[in-house]
N, C-alpha and C positions, 0 to 999 in steps of 0.2 A: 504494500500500500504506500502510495506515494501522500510526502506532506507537506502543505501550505499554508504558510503564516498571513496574516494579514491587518495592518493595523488599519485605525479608522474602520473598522468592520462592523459597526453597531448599526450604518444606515448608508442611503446611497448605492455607489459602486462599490462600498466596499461590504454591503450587506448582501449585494447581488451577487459578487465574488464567493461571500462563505457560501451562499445558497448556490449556485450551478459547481462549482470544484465538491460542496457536500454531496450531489447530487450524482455526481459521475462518481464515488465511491472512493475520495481522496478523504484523509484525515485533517481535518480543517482547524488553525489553532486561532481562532478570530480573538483579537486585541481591542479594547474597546476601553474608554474612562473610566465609566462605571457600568461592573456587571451586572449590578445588583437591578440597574434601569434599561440594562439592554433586552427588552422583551421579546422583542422579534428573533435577535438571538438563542434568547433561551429553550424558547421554540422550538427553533429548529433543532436544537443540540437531544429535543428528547426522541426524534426520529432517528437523526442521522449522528455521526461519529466527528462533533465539534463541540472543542476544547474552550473554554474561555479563561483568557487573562486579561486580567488589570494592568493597563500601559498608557496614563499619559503621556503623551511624547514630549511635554516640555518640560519634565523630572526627568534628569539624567539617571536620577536614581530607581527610576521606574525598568531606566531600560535595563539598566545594570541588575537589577535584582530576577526583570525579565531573563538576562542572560545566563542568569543562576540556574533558574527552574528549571530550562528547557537544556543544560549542560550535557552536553555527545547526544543529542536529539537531532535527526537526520533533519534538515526543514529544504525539500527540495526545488520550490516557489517562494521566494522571499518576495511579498509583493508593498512596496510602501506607499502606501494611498493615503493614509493622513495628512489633511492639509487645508489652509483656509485662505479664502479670498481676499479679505485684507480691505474690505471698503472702506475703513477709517484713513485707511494709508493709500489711497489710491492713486491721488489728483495732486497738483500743486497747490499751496496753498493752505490743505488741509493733512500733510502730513506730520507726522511727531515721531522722537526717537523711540517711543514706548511702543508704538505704533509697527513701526519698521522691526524693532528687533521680534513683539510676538510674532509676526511673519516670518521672518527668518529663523525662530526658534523652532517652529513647526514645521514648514517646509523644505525647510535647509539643514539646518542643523541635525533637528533628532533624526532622518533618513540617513547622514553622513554618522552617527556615533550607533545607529541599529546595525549598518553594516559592517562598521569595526566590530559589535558586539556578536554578533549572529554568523560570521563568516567561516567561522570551522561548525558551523552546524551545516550553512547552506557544501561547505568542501565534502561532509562527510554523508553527504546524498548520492543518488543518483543524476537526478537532474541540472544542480550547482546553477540554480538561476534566480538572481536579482532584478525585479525590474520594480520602476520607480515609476508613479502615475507625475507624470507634467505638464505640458500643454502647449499647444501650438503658439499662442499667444506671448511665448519664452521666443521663440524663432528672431533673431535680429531680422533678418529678411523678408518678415512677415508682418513686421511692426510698421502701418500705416498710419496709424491712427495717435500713437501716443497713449497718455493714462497710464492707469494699472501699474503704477511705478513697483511697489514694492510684490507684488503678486510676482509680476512679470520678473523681476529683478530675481526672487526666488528660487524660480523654476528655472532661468538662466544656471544659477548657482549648484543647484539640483542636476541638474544636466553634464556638468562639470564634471562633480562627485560623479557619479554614474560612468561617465566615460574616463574617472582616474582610476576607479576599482576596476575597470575590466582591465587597463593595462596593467595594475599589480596582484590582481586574483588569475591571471590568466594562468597563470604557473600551476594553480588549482585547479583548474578545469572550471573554471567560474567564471560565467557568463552574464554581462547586464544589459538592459535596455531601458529607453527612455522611453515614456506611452503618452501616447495623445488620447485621450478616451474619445473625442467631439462634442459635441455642445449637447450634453444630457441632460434630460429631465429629474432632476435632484436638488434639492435645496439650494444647491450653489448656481446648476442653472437653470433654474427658474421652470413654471408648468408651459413657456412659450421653446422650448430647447427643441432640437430638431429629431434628437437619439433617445428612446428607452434606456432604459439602465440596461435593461435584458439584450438589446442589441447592441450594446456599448461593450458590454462584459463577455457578451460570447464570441465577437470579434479580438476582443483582446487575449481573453484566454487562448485561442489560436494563434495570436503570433506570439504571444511568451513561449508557449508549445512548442511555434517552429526554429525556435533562435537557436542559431549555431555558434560557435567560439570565434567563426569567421566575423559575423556579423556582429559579434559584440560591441558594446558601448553604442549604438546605432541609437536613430530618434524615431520610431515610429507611431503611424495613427492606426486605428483599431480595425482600420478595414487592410492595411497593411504595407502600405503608401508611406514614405517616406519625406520626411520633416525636414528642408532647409535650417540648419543650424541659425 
């Protein structure tokens, strides 16, 4: 039985995630703030074969004590999907340092110290695959519009990471990607979004799937299309 982590798992893509990988008969270890309120999760965990832990991502301490638990625990899909849009920090004008750093705490950060932390778990799988939810709107050559400073700025940063751990896990057999999900219907984008979660999630679970050590550190979108840096 192969096994996948996933933080931000309590809702969203990352609720869709535990439910279709719980569904194909993988062992799902879904990450969430609080367990005790993730209902949907708990749900699902009395069907199928999904683990719940407790992992704020902006306590280092959470990840670190995470890394405890799950210690020589195969996790063959490291998926980092935690993350927030940053509306306070968006625009000129109305940006602040407290602003900018919980952005980069969440989206930068805790996926850059869960893969320090997690990485001889994802070496001692079969699969040996990291991939990081980011978003097209990171894309310098895509940026028309402006905005989004710190969101964007993020996922920039995130991308980075991503493509520095595949040139120093390669050694591992550890492979990463960077994922565009597209503009889904989820609290982050909105009930006008053009993508289900269900069809956002079963495209991306297919190219985590199909990722080779060739193609590592790569930036792709969910239907498998390739992202201008």
């Amino acid at each position: 039985m192969n096994t996948v982590l996933i933080t931000g798992a309590n809702r969203g893509l990352g609720l869709e995630f535990s439910r279709q990988y719980a569904q194909a008969g993988w062992k799902v270890i879904a990450c969430c703030r609080s367990v005790e309120q993730a209902e949907d999760l708990k749900k699902l965990a009395v069907t199928h074969d999904v683990e719940l832990q407790k992992l704020d991502v902006t306590k280092e301490s959470d990840i670190n004590e995470l890394a405890i638990a799950l210690n020589g625990r195969p996790i063959d899909h490291l998926i980092l999907n935690a993350g927030v849009l940053g509306e306070k920090c968006a625009n000129l004008g109305e940006m602040t340092q407290s602003g900018w750093l919980e952005v980069l705490t969440i989206n930068t950060v805790a996926p850059a110290l869960l893969i320090q932390a997690l990485r001889e778990n994802v070496a001692a799988s079969e699969l040996k695959t990291i991939a990081g939810i980011s978003t097209r709107v990171s894309s310098l050559d895509d940026n028309g519009s402006g905005g989004m400073y710190s969101y964007r700025a993020s996922k920039v940063a995130l991308n980075q990471i991503l493509v520095s751990a595949a040139r120093n896990l390669a050694d591992q057999g550890i492979k990463t990607i960077a994922l565009h999900p597209g503009w889904v219907q989820t609290d982050m984008g909105g009930e006008g979004a053009l993508f289900t979660v269900e069809q956002s999630v079963t495209g991306l679970r297919k190219v985590i799937g199909e990722l080779t050590l060739e193609d590592s550190g790569c930036f792709r979108v969910f239907d498998g299309s390739s992202v201008a840096w």
